[in-house]
N, CA and C atoms as an extended XYZ file, in Angstrom:
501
Properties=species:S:1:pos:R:3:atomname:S:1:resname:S:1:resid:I:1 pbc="F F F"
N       216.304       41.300       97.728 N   UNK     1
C       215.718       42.286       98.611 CA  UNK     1
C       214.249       41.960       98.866 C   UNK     1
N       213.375       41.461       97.725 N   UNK     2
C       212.503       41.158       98.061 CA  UNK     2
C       212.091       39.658       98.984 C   UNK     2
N       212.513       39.157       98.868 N   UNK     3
C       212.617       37.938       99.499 CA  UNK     3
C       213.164       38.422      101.367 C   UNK     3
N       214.536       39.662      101.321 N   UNK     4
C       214.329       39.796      102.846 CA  UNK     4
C       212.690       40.469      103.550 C   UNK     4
N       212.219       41.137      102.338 N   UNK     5
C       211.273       42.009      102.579 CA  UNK     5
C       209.983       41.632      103.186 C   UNK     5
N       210.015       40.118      102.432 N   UNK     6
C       208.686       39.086      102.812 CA  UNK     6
C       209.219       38.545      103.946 C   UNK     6
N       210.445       38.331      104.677 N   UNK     7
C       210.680       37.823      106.095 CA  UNK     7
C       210.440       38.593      107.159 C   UNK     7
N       210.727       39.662      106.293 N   UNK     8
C       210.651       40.580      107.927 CA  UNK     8
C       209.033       40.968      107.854 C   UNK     8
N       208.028       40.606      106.497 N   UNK     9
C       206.762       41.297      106.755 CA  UNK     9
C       207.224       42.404      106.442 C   UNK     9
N       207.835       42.846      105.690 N   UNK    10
C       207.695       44.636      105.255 CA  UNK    10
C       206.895       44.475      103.808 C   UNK    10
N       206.258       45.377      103.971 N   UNK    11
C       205.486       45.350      102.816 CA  UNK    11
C       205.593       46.791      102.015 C   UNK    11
N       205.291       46.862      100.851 N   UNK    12
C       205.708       47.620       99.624 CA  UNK    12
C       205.224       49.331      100.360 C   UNK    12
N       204.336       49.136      100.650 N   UNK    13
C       203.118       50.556      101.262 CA  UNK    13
C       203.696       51.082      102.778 C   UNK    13
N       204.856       50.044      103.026 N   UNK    14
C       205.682       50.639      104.296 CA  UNK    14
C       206.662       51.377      103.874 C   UNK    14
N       207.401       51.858      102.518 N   UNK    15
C       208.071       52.853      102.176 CA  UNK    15
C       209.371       52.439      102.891 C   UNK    15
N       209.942       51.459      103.081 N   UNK    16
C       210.885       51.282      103.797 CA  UNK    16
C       212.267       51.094      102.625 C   UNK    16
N       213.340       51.689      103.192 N   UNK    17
C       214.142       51.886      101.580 CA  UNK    17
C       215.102       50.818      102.157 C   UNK    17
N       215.776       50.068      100.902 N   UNK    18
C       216.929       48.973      101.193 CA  UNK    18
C       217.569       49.093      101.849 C   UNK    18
N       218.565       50.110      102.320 N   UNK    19
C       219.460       49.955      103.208 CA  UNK    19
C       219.023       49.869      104.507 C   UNK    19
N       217.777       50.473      104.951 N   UNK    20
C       217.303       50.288      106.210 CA  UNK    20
C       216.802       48.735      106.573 C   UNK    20
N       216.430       47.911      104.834 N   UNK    21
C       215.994       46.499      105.380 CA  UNK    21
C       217.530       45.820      105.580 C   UNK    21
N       218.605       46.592      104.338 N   UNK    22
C       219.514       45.351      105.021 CA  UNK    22
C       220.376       45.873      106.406 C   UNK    22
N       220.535       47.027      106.476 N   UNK    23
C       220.949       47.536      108.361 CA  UNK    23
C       220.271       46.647      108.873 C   UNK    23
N       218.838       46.210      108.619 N   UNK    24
C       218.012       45.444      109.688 CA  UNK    24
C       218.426       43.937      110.448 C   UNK    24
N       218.692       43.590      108.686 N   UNK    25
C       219.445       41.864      108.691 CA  UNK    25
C       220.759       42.103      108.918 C   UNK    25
N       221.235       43.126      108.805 N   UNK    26
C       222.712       42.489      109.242 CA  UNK    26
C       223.448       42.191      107.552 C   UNK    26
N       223.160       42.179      106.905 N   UNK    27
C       223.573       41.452      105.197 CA  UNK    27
C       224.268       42.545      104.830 C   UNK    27
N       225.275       42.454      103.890 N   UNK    28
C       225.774       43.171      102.595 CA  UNK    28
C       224.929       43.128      101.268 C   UNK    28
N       225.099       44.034      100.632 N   UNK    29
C       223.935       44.249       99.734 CA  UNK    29
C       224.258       43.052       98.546 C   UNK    29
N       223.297       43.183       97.546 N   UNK    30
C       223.798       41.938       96.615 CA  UNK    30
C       224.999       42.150       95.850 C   UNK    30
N       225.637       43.270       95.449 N   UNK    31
C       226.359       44.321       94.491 CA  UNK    31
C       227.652       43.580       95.256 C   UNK    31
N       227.494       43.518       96.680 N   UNK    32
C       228.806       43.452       97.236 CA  UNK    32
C       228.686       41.709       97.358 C   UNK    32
N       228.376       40.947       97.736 N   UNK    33
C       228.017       39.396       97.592 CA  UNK    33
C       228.913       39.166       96.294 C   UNK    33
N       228.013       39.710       95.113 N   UNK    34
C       228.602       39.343       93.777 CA  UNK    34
C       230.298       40.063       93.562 C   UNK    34
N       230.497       41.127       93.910 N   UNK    35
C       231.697       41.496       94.201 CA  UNK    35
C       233.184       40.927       94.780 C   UNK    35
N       232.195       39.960       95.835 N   UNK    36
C       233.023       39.245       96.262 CA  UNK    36
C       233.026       37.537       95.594 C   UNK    36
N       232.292       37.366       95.290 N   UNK    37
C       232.304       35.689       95.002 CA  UNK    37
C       233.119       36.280       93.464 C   UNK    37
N       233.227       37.022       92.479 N   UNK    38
C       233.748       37.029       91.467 CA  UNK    38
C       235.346       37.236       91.641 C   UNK    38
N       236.024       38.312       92.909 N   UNK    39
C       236.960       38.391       93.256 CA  UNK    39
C       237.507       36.920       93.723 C   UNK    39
N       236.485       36.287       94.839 N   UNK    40
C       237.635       35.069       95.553 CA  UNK    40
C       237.702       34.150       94.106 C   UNK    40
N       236.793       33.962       92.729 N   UNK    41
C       237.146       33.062       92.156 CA  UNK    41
C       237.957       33.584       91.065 C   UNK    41
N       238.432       34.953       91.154 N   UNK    42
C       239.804       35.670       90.296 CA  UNK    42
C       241.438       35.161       90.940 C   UNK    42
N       240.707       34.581       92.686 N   UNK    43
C       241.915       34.475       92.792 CA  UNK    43
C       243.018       32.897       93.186 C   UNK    43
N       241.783       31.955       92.903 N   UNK    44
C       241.814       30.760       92.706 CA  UNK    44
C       242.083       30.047       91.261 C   UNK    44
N       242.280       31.024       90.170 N   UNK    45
C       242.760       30.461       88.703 CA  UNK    45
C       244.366       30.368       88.423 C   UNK    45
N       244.864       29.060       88.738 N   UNK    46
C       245.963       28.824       88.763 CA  UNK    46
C       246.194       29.201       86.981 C   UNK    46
N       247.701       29.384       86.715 N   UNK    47
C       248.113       28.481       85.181 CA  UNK    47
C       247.204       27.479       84.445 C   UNK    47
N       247.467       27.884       83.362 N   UNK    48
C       247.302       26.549       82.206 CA  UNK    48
C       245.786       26.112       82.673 C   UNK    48
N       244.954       26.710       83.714 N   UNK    49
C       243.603       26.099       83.663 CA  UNK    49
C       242.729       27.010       82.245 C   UNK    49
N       241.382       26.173       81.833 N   UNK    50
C       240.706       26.299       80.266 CA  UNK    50
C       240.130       27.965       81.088 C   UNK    50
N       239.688       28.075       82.355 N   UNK    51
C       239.154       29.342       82.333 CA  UNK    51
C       240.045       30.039       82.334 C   UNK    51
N       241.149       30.328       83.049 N   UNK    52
C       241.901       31.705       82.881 CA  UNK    52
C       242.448       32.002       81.673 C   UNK    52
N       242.508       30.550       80.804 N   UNK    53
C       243.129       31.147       79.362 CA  UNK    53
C       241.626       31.484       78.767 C   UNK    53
N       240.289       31.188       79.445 N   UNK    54
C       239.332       31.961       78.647 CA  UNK    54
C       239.378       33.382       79.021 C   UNK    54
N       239.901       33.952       80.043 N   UNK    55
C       239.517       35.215       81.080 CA  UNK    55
C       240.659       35.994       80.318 C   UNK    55
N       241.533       36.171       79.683 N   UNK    56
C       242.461       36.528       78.861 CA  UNK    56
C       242.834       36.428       77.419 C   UNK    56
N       241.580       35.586       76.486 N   UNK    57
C       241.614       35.007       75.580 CA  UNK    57
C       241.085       36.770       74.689 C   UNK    57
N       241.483       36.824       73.575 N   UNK    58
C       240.950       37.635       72.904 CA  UNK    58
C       240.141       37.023       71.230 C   UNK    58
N       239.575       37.113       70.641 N   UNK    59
C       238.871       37.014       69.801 CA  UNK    59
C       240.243       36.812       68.386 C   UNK    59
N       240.548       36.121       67.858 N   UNK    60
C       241.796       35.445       66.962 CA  UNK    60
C       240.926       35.885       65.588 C   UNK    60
N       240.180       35.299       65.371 N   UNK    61
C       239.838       34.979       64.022 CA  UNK    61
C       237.835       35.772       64.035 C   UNK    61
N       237.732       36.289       63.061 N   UNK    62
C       235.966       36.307       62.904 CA  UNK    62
C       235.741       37.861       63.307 C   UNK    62
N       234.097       37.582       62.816 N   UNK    63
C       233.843       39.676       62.993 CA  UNK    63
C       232.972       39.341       64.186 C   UNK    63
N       233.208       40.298       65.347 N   UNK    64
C       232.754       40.708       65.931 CA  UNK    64
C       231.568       41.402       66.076 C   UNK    64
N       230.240       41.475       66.951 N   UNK    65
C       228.953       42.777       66.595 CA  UNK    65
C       229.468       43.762       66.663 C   UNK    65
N       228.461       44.577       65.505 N   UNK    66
C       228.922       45.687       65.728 CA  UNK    66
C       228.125       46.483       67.031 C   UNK    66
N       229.008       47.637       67.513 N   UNK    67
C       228.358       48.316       68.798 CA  UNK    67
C       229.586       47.838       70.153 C   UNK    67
N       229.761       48.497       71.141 N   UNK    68
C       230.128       48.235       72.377 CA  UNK    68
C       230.118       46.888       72.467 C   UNK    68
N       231.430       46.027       72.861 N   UNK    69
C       231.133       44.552       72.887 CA  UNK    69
C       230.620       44.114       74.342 C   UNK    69
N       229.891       43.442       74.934 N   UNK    70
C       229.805       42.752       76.052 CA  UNK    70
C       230.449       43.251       77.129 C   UNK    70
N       230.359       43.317       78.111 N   UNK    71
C       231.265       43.242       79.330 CA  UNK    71
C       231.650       41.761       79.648 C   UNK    71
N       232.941       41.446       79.664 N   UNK    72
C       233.076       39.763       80.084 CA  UNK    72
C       233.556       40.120       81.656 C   UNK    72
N       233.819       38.814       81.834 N   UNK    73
C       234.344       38.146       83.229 CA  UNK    73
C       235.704       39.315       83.721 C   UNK    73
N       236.199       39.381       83.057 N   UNK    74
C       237.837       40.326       83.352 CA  UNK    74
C       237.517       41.682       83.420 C   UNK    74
N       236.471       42.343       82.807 N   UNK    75
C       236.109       43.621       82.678 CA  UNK    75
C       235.429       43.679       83.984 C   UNK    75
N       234.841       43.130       84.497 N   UNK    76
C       233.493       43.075       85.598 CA  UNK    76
C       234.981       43.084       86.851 C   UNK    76
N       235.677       42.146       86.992 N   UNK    77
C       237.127       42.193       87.489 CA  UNK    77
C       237.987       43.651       88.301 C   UNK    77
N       237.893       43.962       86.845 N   UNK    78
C       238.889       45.332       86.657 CA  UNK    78
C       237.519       46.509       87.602 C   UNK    78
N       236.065       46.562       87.039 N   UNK    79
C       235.550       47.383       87.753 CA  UNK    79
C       235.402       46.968       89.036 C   UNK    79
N       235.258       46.353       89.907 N   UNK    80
C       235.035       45.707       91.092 CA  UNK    80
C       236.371       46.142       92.222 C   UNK    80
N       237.483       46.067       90.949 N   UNK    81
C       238.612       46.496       92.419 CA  UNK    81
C       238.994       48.242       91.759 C   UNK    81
N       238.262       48.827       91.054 N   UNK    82
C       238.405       49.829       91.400 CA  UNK    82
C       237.100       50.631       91.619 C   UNK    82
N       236.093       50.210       92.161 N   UNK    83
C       235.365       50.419       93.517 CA  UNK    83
C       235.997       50.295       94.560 C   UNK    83
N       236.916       48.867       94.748 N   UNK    84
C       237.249       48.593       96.099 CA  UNK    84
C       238.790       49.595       96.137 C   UNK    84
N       238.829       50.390       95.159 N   UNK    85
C       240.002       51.620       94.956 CA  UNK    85
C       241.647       50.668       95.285 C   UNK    85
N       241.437       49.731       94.462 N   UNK    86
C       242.462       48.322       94.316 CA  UNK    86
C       243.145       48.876       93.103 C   UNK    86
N       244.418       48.756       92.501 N   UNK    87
C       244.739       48.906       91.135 CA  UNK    87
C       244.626       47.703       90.901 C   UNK    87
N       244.283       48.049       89.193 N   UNK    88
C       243.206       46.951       88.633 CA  UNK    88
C       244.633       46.327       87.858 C   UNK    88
N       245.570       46.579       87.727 N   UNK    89
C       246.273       46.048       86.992 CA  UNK    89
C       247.581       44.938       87.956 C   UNK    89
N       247.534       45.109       89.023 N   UNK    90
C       248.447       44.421       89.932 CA  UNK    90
C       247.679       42.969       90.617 C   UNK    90
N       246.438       43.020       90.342 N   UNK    91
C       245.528       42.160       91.273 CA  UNK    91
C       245.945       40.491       91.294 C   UNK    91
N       246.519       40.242       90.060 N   UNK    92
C       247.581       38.748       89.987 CA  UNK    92
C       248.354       38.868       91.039 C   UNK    92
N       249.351       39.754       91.093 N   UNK    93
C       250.660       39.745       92.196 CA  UNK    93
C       249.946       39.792       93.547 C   UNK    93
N       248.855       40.346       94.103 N   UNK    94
C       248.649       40.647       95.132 CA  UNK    94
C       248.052       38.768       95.562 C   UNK    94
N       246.823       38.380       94.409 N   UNK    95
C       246.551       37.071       94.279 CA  UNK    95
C       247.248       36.109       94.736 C   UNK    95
N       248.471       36.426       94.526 N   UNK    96
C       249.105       35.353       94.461 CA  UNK    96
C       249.248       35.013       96.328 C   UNK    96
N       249.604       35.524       96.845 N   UNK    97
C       249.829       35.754       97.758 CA  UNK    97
C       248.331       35.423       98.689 C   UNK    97
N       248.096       34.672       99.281 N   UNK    98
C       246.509       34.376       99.621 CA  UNK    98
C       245.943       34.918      100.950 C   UNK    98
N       247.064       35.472      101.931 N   UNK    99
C       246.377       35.764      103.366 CA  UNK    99
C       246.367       37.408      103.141 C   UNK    99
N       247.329       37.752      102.216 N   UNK   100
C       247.249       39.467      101.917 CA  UNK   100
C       246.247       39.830      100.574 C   UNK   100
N       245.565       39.247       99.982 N   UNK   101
C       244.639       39.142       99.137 CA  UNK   101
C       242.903       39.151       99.853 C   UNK   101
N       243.201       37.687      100.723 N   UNK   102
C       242.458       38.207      101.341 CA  UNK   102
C       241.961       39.251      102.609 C   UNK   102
N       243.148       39.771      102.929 N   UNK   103
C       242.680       41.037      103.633 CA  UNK   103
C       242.632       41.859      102.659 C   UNK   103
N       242.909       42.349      102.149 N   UNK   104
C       243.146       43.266      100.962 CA  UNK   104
C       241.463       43.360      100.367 C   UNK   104
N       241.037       41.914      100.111 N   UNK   105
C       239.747       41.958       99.525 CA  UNK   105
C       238.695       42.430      100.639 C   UNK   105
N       239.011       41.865      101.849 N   UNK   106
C       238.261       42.039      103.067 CA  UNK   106
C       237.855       43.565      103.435 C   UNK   106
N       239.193       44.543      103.048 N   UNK   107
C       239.086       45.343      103.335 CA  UNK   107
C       238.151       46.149      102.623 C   UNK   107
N       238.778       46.001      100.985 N   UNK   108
C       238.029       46.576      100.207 CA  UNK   108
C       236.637       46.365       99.927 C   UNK   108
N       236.502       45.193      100.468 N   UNK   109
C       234.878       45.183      100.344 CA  UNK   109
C       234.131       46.058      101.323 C   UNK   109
N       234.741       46.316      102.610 N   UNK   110
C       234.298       47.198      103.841 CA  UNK   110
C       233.818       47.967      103.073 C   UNK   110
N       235.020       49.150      102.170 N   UNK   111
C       235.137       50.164      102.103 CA  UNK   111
C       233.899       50.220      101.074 C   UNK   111
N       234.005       49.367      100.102 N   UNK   112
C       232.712       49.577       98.837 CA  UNK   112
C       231.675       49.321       99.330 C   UNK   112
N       231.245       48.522      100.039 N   UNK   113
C       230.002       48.766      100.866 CA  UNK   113
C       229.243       50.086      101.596 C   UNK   113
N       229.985       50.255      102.501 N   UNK   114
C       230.341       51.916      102.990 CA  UNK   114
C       230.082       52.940      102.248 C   UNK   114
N       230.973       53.051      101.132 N   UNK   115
C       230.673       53.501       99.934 CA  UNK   115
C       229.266       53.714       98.832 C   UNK   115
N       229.257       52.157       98.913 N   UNK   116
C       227.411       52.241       98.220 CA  UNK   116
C       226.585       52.855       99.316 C   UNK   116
N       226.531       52.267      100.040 N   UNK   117
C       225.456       53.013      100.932 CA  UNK   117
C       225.370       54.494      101.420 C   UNK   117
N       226.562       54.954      101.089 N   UNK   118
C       226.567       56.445      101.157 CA  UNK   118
C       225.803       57.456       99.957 C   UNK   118
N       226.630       56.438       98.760 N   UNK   119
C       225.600       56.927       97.719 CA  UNK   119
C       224.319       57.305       97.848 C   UNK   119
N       223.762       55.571       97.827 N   UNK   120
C       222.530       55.217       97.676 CA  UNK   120
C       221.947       56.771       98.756 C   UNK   120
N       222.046       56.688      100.108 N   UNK   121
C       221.825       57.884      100.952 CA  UNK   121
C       221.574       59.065      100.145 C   UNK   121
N       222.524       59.775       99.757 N   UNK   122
C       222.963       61.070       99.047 CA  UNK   122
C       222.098       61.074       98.082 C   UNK   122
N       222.132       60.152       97.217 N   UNK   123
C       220.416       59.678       96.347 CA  UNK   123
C       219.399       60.004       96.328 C   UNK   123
N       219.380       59.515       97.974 N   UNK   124
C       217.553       59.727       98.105 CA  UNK   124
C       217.825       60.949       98.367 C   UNK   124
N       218.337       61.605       99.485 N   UNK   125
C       218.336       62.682      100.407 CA  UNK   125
C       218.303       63.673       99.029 C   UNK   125
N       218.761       63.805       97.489 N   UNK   126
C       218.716       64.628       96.586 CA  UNK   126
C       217.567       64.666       96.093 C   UNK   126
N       217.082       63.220       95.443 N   UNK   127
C       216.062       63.043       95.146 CA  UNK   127
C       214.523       64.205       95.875 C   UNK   127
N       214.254       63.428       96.917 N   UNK   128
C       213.246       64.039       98.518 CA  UNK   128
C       213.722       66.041       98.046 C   UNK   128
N       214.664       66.158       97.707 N   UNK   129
C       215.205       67.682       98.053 CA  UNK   129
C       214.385       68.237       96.788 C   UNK   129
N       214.899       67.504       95.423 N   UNK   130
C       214.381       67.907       94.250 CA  UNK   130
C       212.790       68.200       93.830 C   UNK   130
N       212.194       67.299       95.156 N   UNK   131
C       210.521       66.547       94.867 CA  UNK   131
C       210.131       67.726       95.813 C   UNK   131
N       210.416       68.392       97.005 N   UNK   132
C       210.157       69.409       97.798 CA  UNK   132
C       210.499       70.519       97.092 C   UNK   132
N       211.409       70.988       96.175 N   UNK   133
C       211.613       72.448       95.760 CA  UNK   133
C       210.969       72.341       94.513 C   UNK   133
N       210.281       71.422       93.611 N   UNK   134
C       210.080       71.662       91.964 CA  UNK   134
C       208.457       71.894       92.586 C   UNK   134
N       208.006       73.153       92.178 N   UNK   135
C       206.579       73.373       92.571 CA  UNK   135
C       205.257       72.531       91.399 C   UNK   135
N       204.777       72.544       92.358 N   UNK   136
C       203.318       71.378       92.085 CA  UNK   136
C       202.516       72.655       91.104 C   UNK   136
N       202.160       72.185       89.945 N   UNK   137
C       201.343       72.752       89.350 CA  UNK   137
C       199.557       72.412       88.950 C   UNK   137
N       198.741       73.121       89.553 N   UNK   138
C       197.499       72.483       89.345 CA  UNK   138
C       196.957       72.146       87.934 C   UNK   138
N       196.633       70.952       87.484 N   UNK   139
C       196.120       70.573       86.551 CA  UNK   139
C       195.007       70.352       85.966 C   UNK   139
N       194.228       70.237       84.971 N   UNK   140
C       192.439       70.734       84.384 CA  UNK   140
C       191.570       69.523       85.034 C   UNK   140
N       192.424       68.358       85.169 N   UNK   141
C       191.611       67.122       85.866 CA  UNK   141
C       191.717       67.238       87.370 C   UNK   141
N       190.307       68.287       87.850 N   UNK   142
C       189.831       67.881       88.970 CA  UNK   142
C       188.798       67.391       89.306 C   UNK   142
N       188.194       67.055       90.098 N   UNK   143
C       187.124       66.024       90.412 CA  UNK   143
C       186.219       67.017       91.309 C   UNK   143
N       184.599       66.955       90.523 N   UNK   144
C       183.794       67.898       90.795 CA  UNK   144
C       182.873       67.827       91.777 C   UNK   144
N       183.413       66.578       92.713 N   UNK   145
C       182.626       66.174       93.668 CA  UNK   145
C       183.570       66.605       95.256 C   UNK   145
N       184.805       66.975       95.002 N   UNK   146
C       185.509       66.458       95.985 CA  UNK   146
C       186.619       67.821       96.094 C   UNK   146
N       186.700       68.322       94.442 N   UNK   147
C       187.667       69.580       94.436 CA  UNK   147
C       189.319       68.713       94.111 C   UNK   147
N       189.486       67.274       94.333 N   UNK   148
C       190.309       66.636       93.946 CA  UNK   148
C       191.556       66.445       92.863 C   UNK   148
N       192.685       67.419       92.553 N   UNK   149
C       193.614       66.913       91.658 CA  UNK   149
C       194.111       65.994       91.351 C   UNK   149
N       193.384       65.235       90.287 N   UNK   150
C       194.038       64.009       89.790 CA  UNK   150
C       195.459       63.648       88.556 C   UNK   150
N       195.755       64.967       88.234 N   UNK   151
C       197.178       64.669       86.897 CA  UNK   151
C       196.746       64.153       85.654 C   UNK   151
N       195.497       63.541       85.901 N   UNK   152
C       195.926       63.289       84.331 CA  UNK   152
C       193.980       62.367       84.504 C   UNK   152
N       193.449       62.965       83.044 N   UNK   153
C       192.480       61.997       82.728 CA  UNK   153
C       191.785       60.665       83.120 C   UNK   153
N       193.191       59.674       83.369 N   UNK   154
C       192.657       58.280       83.641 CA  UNK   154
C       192.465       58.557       85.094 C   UNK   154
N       193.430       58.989       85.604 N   UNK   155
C       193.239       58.908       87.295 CA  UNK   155
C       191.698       59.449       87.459 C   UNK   155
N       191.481       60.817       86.654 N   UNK   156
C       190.259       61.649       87.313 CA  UNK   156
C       189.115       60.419       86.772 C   UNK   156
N       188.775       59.780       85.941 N   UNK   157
C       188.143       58.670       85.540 CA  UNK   157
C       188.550       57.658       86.511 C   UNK   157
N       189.189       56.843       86.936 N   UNK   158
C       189.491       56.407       88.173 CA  UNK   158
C       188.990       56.313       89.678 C   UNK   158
N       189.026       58.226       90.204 N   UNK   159
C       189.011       58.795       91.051 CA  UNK   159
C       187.760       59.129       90.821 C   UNK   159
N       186.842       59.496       89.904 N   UNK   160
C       185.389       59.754       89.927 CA  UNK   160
C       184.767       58.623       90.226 C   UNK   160
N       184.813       57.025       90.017 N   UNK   161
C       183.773       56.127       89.901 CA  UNK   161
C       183.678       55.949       91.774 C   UNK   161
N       185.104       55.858       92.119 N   UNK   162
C       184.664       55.637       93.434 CA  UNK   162
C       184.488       56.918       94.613 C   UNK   162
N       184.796       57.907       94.076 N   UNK   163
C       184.269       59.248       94.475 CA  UNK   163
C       182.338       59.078       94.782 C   UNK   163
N       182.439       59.522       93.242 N   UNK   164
C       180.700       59.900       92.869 CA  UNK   164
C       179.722       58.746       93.881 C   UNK   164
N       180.537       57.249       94.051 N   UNK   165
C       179.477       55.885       94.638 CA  UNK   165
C       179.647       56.507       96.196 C   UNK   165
N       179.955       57.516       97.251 N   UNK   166
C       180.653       57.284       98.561 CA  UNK   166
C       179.482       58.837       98.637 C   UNK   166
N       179.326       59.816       97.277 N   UNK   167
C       178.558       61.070       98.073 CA  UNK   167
C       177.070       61.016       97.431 C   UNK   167
């Protein structure tokens, strides 16, 4: 995102939120990129290759950390097509099959895209709602030159040096 941000010249102080830079370009967000390059290479693992017996391999012998283990490759899998509201357990059979897989993926990526960005929306639009109704309370650091609320100590130290040099 940052990298589209420096092409188009948007800069940080333009308040411009992601989905409006990538509506701009034309792009899918990164969430969905990675979504998809992990799907098309779920569905290119024939038999008997060393990765798919790693992508199914379970832990045989030895202790494990303790705590929540990792998310691997198959887990990341399973969440991805049920974003794309895919059952996560059929995705071999559908695989197999390569022109209905890939519509299937095609589609579902539409839809999770669509999807994120609705979020992300609903997000802010809550966010902005929450920041307008929680009332502003005045605080002991104001600035005695200017009448200025600064929040907090450092700012009013801050906000005084170049205050006090301007009156």
């Amino acid at each position: 995102m940052h990298c589209l941000q420096r092409i188009l010249d948007i800069k940080w102080s333009d308040k411009v939120t992601n989905n409006a830079v990538l509506a701009c370009t034309g792009l899918c967000s990164p969430y969905t990129l990675l979504r998809q390059c992990r799907l098309r290479c779920v569905s290119h693992m024939p038999d008997g290759r060393i990765s798919k017996d790693l992508l199914y391999s379970k832990l045989a012998s030895g202790i494990s950390s303790q705590g929540r283990p990792h998310l691997g490759f198959k887990d990341a899998c399973e969440g991805d097509m049920k974003v794309l509201e895919q059952a996560p357990y059929n995705w071999e059979q559908v695989a197999a099959d390569r022109n209905k897989w890939r519509k299937e993926l095609h589609q579902g990526l539409q839809t999770g895209k669509t999807k994120l960005q609705q979020e992300a929306i609903d997000k802010h639009t809550l966010r902005k709602i929450r920041q307008n109704i929680r009332p502003i309370k005045p605080s002991t650091f104001k600035c005695t030159h200017c009448d200025r609320d600064c929040h907090s100590r450092v700012g009013l130290y801050s906000h005084s040096r170049s205050c006090s040099s301007t009156n």
